[in-house]
C-alpha positions, -999 to +999 in steps of 0.1 A: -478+399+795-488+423+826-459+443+813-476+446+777-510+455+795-492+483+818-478+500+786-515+497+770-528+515+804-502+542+800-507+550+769-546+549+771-544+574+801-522+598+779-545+598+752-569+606+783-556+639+797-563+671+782-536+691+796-500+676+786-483+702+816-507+684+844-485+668+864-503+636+859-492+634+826-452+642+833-463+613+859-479+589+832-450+596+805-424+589+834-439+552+844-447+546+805-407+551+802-400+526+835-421+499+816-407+506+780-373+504+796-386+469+812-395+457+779-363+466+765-379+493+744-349+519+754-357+546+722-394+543+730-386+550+768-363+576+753-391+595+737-412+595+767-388+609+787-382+635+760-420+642+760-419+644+796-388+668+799-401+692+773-438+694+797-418+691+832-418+731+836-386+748+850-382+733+883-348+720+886-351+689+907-373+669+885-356+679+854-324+666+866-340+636+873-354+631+839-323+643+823-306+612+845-331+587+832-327+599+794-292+595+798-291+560+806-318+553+785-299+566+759-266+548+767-291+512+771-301+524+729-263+528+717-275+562+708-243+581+712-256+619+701-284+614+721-261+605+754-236+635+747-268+662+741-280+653+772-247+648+793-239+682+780-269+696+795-262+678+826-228+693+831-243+725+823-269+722+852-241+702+875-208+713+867-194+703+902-205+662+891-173+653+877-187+618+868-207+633+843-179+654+831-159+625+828-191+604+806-189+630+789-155+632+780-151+593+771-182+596+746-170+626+728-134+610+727-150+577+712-174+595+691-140+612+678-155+648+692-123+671+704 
C-alpha cells in the first residue's frame, strides 16, 4: 500500500516539472525506479532509469551509476538484449572492471553472440 502511494507521488511530481534536465527530475525518475523495482515492476523501473540516463547530462559519475542500476534491473526482467546493450556500454566506460567484462561475456555466450 505505502509502496503503491510512493509510485503515485513520483509519477505526479514528474508530470509536475517543466524541465525534464532539472536535476530533480533525474532525482524523481531514479526513486520512481527504487520503488518500481520494490514492487517487482523491473521493465517499468527499467524505463525510468532509461528516461533518467538519456536527461542525466554528460557527467560520468552518475551515469555509471544509472548504467549499474539498469543493468540489474535488466538482469531482475530476463531481458537479455537489454543487459548486454548496457554491459557493453559499461565496459566501454570501465574497461579495467573485469567483472563486467566477464557478465558480459557469459550473456553473449548464452545469448549464442561470438
Amino acid at each position: 500500500q505505502q509502496l503503491r502511494q510512493a509510485e503515485r507521488r513520483y509519477r505526479q511530481a514528474l508530470e509536475t516539472l517543466v524541465n525534464p534536465g532539472h536535476p530533480d527530475h533525474v532525482a524523481a525518475l531514479t526513486e520512481l525506479a527504487e520503488v518500481e523495482h520494490a514492487l517487482g515492476q523491473h521493465a517499468a523501473a527499467a524505463a525510468s532509469l532509461e528516461r533518467a540516463l538519456d536527461q542525466v547530462g554528460s557527467d560520468l559519475s552518475p551515469k555509471i551509476d544509472l548504467l549499474r542500476r539498469l543493468k540489474a534491473e535488466y538482469a531482475h526482467a530476463d531481458d537479455r538484449d537489454g543487459e548486454i546493450k548496457i554491459l557493453q556500454e559499461l565496459v566501454t566506460l570501465l574497461p579495467e572492471d573485469t567483472a563486467l567484462l566477464e557478465r558480459l561475456g557469459a550473456q553473449c555466450l548464452a545469448d549464442g553472440r561470438f
